[in-house]
C-alpha positions in Angstrom: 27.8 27.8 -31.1 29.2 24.9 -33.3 27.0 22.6 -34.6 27.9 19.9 -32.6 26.9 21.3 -29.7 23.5 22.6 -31.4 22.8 18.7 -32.0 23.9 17.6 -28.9 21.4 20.9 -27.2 18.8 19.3 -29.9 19.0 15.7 -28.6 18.7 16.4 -24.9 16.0 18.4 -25.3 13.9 15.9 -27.0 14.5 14.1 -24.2 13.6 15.9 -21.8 9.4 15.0 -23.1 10.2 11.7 -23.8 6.6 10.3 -24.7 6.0 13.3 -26.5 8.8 12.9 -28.4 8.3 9.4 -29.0 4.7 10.0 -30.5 6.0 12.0 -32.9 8.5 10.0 -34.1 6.2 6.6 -34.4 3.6 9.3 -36.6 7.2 10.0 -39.0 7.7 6.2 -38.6 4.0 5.3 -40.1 4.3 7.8 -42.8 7.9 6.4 -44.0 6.9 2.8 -43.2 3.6 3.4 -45.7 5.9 5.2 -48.6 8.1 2.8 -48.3 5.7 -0.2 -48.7 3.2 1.5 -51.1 6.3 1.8 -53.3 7.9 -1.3 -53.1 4.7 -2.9 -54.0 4.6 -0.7 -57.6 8.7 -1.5 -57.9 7.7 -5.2 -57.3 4.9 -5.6 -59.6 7.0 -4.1 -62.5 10.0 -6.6 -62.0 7.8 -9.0 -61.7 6.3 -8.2 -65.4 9.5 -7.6 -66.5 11.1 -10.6 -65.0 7.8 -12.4 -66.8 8.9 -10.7 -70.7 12.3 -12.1 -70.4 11.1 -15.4 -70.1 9.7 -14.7 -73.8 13.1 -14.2 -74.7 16.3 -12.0 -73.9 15.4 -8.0 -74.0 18.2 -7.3 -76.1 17.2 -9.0 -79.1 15.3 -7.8 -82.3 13.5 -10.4 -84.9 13.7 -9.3 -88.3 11.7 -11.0 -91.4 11.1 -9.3 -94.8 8.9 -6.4 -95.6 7.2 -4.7 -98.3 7.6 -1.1 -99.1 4.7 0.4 -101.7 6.0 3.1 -104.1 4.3 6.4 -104.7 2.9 4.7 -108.1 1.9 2.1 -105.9 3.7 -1.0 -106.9 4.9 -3.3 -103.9 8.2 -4.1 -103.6 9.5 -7.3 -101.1 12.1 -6.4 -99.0 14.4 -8.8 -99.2 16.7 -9.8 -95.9 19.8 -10.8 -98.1 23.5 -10.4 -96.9 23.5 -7.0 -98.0 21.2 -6.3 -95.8 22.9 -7.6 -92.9 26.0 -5.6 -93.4 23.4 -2.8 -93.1 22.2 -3.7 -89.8 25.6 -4.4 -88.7 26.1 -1.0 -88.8 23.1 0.2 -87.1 24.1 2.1 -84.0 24.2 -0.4 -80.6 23.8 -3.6 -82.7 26.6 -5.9 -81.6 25.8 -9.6 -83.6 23.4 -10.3 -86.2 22.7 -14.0 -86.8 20.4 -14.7 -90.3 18.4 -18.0 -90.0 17.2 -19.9 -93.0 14.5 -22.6 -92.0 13.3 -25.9 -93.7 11.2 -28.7 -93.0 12.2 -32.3 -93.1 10.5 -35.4 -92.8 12.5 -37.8 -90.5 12.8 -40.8 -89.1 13.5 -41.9 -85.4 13.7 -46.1 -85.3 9.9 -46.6 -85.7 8.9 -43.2 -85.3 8.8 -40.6 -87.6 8.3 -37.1 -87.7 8.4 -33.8 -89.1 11.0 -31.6 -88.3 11.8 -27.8 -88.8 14.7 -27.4 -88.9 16.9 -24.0 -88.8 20.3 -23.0 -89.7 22.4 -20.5 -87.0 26.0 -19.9 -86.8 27.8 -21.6 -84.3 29.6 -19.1 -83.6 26.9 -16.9 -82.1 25.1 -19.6 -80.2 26.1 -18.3 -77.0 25.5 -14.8 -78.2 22.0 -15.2 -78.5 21.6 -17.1 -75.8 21.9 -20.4 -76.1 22.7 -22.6 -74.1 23.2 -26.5 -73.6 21.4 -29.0 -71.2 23.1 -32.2 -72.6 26.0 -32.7 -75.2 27.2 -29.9 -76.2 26.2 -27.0 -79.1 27.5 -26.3 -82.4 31.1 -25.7 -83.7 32.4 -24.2 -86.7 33.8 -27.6 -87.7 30.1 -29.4 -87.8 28.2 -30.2 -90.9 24.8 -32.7 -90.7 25.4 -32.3 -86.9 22.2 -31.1 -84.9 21.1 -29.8 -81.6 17.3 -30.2 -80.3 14.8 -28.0 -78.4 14.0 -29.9 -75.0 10.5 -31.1 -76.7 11.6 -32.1 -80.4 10.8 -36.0 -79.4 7.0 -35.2 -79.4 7.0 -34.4 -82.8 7.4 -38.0 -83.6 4.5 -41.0 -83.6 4.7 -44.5 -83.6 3.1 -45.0 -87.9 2.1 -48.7 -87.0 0.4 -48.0 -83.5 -3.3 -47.0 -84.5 -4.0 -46.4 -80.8 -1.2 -44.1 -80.9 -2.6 -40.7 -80.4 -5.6 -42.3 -78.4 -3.2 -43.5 -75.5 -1.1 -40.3 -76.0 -0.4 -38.0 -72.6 1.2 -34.9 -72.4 3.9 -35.4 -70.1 6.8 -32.1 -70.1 9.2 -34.4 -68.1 8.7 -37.6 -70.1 9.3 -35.9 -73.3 12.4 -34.2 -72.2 14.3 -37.3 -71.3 13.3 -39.1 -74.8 14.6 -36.1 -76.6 17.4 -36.6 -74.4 17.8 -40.4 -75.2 18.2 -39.4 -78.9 21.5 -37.5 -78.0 24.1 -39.5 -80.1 21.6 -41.1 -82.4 21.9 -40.8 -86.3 18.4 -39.7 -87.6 17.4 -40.3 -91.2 16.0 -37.4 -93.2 14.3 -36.8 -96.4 14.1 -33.7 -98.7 11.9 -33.0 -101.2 12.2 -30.4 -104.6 8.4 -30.4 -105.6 9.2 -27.7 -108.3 9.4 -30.0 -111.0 7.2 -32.7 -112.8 8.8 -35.0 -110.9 9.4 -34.9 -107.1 12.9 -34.9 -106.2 13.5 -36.7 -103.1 17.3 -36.2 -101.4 18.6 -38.5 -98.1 20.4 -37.4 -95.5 21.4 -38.5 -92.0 21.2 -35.6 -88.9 23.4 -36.5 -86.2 22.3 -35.3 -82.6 25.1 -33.6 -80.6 23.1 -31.5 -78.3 20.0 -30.8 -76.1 18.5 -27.5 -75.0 18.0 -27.2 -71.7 14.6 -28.3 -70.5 12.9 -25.1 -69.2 14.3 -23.4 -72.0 10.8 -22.9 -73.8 11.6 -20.5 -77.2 13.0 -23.2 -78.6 11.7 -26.4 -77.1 10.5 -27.7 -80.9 13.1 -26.2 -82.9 15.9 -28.3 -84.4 19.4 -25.9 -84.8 22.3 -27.2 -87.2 25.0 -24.5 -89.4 23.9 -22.8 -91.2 26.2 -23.5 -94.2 24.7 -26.8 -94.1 20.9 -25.8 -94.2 22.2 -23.6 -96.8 23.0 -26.1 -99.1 19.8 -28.7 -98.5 17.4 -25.5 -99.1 19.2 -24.8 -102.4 17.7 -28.3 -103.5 14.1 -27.6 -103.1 14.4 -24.5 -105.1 13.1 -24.1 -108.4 15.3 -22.9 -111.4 14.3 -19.5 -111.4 14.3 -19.3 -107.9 18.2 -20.4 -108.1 18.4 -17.4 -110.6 17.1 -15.1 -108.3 19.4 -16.0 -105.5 22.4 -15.7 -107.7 21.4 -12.1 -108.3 19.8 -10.8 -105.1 22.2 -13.6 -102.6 20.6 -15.8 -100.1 17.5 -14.3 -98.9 16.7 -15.6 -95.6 13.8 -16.1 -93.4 14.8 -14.0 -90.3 17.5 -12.4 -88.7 18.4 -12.2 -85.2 19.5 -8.8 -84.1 21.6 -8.8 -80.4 22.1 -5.0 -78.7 23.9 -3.5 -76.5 20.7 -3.4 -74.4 16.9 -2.7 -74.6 17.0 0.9 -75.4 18.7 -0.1 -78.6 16.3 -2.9 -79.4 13.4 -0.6 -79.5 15.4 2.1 -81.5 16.3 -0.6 -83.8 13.6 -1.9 -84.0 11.6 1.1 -85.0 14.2 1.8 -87.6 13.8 -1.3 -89.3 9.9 -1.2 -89.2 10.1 2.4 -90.7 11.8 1.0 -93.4 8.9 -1.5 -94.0 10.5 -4.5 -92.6 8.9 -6.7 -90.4 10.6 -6.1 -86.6 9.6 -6.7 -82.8 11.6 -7.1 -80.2 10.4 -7.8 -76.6 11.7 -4.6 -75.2 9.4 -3.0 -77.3 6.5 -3.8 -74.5 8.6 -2.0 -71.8 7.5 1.3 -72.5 4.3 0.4 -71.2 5.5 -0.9 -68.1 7.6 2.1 -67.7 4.6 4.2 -67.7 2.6 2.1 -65.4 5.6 1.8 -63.2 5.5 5.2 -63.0 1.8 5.8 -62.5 1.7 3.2 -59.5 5.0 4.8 -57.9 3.2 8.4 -58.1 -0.1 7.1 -56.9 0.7 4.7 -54.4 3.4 7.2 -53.4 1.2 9.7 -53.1 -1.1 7.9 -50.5 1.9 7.3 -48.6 2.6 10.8 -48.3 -0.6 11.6 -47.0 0.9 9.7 -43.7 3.5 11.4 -43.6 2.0 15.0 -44.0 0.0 13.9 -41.2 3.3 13.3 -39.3 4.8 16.9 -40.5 1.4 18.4 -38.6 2.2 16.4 -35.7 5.9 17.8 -35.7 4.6 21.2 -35.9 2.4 20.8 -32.8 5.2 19.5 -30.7 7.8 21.9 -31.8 5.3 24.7 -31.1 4.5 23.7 -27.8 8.1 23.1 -27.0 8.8 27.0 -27.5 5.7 27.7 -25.5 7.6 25.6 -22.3 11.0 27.2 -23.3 10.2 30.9 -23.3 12.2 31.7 -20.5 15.4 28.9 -21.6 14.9 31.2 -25.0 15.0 34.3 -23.6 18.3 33.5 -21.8 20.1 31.9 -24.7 19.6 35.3 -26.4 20.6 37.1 -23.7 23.8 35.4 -23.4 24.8 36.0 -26.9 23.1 33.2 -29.2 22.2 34.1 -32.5 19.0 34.3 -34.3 20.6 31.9 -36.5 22.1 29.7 -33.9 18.1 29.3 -32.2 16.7 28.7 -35.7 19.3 25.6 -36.2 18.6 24.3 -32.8 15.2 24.1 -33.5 15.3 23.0 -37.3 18.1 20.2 -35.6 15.9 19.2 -33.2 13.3 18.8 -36.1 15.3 16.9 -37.8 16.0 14.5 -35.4 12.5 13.3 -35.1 12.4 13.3 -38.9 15.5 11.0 -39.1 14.3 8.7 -36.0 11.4 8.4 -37.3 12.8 7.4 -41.1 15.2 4.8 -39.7 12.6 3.1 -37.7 9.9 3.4 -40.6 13.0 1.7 -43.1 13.4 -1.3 -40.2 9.5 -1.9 -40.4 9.4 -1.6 -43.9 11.9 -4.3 -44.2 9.8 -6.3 -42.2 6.6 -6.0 -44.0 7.8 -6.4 -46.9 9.2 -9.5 -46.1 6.4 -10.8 -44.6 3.8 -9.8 -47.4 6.4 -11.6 -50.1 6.3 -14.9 -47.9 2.3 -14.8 -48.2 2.3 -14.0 -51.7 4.6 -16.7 -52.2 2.8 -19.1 -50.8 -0.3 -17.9 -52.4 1.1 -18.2 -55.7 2.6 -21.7 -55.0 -0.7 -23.1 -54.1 -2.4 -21.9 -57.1 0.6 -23.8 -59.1 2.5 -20.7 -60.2 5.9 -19.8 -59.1 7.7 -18.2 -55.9 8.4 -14.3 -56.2 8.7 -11.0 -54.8 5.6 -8.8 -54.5 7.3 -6.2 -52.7 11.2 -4.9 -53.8 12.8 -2.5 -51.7 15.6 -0.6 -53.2 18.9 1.1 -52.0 17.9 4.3 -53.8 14.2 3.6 -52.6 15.5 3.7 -48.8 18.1 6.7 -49.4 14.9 8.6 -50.6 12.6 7.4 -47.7 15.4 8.7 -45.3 16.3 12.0 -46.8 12.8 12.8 -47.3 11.8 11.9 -43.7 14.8 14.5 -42.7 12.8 16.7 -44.9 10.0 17.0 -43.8 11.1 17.3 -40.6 13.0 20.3 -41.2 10.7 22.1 -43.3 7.6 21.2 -40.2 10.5 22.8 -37.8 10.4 26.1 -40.0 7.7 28.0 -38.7 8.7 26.5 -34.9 12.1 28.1 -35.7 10.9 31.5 -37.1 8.5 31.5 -34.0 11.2 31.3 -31.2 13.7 33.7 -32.9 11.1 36.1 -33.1 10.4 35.6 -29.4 11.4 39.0 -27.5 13.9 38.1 -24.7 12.4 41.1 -22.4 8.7 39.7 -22.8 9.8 36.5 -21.9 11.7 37.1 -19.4 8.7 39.1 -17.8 6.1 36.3 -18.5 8.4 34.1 -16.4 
């Protein structure tokens, strides 16, 4: 017997009971249906944490400052983040761009306003790299020098010096803020160093001009002001001291952090467990998904695992109805052997027509499924919305998470038509044919 017949045997006589038959499928479909959702729910919840840690910042990226490292005499040595130490890290495996940052803080002025900005140097070059991007003007180029480029909220670090009622009448206002920082775009701002190593202060003037504005919602570096670092380079070598000079022609520019940018987070953490091991200072945002790995996996297994419970329920109910099937069949049994059907051919019909139910029952589970999870994601949605949050998914249903609901529905179909199956072949034709 070829095994398209043995289906086509299989499907006519499953419907031959029809509301049997359709019982035990709706028991497979409630099983799937509750896998299905109780695991979408778990997949869900961890994008949604996930999706929540790359709003801190990209997953790929490590932030390095110095260290300390304490010999076995116990002295303590800094750890210096100089460019010798960036050619290390360059090297480190699945690094692909390392961006060192020095940082200083100027007083400036905005017409009557004046402020206090920090303000860091970056390479133009790796801008877009690390993720940055523009929401008016433009970034930095190679070819800039006192040009500058403004986190969305840089214009409420300035205050009006002659208004005493200033900070009485002041309101927080995110959109209000963004469009003054915006209205600076263009604008020459006047800055002031100063070298306080001396007797004397040393005061130096210079004159920032704005070519760029970070996009509003773009929150790591809404107070930040970014210009090249060349530049910065050279206006933090004035506030330095003399011996401080000397030490930077010996050890290089030491700089306040470094941006590392992997190939992707697996790297991050590994680099950034290298670096700590070697006493440096290191986090990356990847580090945290390890923990929602685990509890990932802990919610899929649990939640899972009460889904399956449906669906054993369902393999029981399988079981029944294959066993009573044989009991009506004796006779139709007795004559396929009779005829010349193998023990193996009575066994596949029986395992087919187990599988059949399984499969029914696993498509329409994955069509429910579908359904509910749509409709739970459009409450949660609008639950979240009216408690001011934002619109997302609850409940994530995957290819591979319906490819595994299916095959395992076909399963556990077949394996409930196993002892069915072993039960009919072992059915004597003579006795059945004399009970009928």
């Amino acid at each position: 017997m070829n095994k398209r017949d043995l289906l086509s045997m299989a499907g006519h006589n499953l419907l031959r009971h029809k509301g049997r038959t359709i019982l035990t499928v709706l028991g497979v479909m409630i099983g799937v249906t509750a896998i299905i959702v109780m695991i979408s729910l778990a997949l869900g919840l961890t994008a949604s944490m996930t999706s929540t840690m790359e709003q801190w910042g990209s997953l790929n990226e490590v932030q390095v400052y110095r260290g300390y490292s304490i010999s076995d005499k116990g002295e303590s040595k800094v750890l210096l983040l100089n460019d010798a130490k960036i050619e290390e890290i360059k090297l480190m495996e699945g690094v692909e761009a390392v961006m060192p940052q020095v940082q200083i803080g100027v007083s400036v002025k905005w017409g009557k306003k004046e402020g206090y900005l920090n303000i860091i140097g970056v390479d133009p070059a790796l801008m877009e790299t690390f993720d940055f991007s523009v929401g008016e003007g433009r970034l930095l180029s190679e070819t800039d020098t006192y040009q500058i480029v403004l986190g969305g909220r840089t214009s409420d670090n300035f205050y009006d010096p002659n208004d005493e009622h200033y900070w009485e009448n002041y309101v927080y206002d995110a959109d209000a803020i963004y469009q003054s920082t915006v209205s600076m775009l263009g604008q020459k701002l006047k800055g002031e160093i100063n070298n306080y190593s001396g007797e004397q202060v040393k005061t130096k003037q210079v004159s920032f001009e704005v070519v760029g504005v970070l996009p509003k919602d773009d929150n790591n570096h809404a107070w930040n002001v970014y210009m090249p670092l060349n530049t910065i380079k050279k206006l933090e070598e004035f506030t330095l001291s003399d011996d401080e000079k000397k030490d930077r022609k010996k050890n290089g520019t030491s700089y306040n952090q470094v941006l590392v940018m992997t190939s992707d987070p697996e790297h991050a953490k590994s680099v950034s467990q290298a670096l700590r091991d070697e006493g440096y200072s290191a986090s990356a945002i990847a580090d945290q998904l390890s923990g929602i790995e685990q509890f990932s996996k802990t919610a899929q297994a649990v939640l899972g695992g009460i889904g399956s419970i449906t669906l054993l329920v369902a393999a029981i109910g399988i079981i029944n109805t294959m066993v009573m099937s044989i009991y009506e069949r004796t006779k139709e049994i007795a004559i396929m052997k009779v005829v010349g059907a193998t023990f193996t051919d009575i066994r596949l019909l029986f395992l087919a027509e187990a599988g059949l139910i399984g499969l029914c029952g696993g498509i329409l589970g994955i069509g429910i499924s579908f359904g509910l999870s749509r409709l739970v994601n459009m409450v949660a949605s609008e639950y979240m919305v009216s408690l001011g949050g934002t619109a997302g998914d609850l409940s994530m249903i995957t290819p591979g998470l319906v490819v595994l609901a299916l095959g395992f529905s076909i399963m556990v179909g077949v394996v409930a038509g196993i002892y069915p199956a072993n039960k009919a072949v072992k059915l004597s034709p003579i006795e059945a044919m004399r009970n009928n």
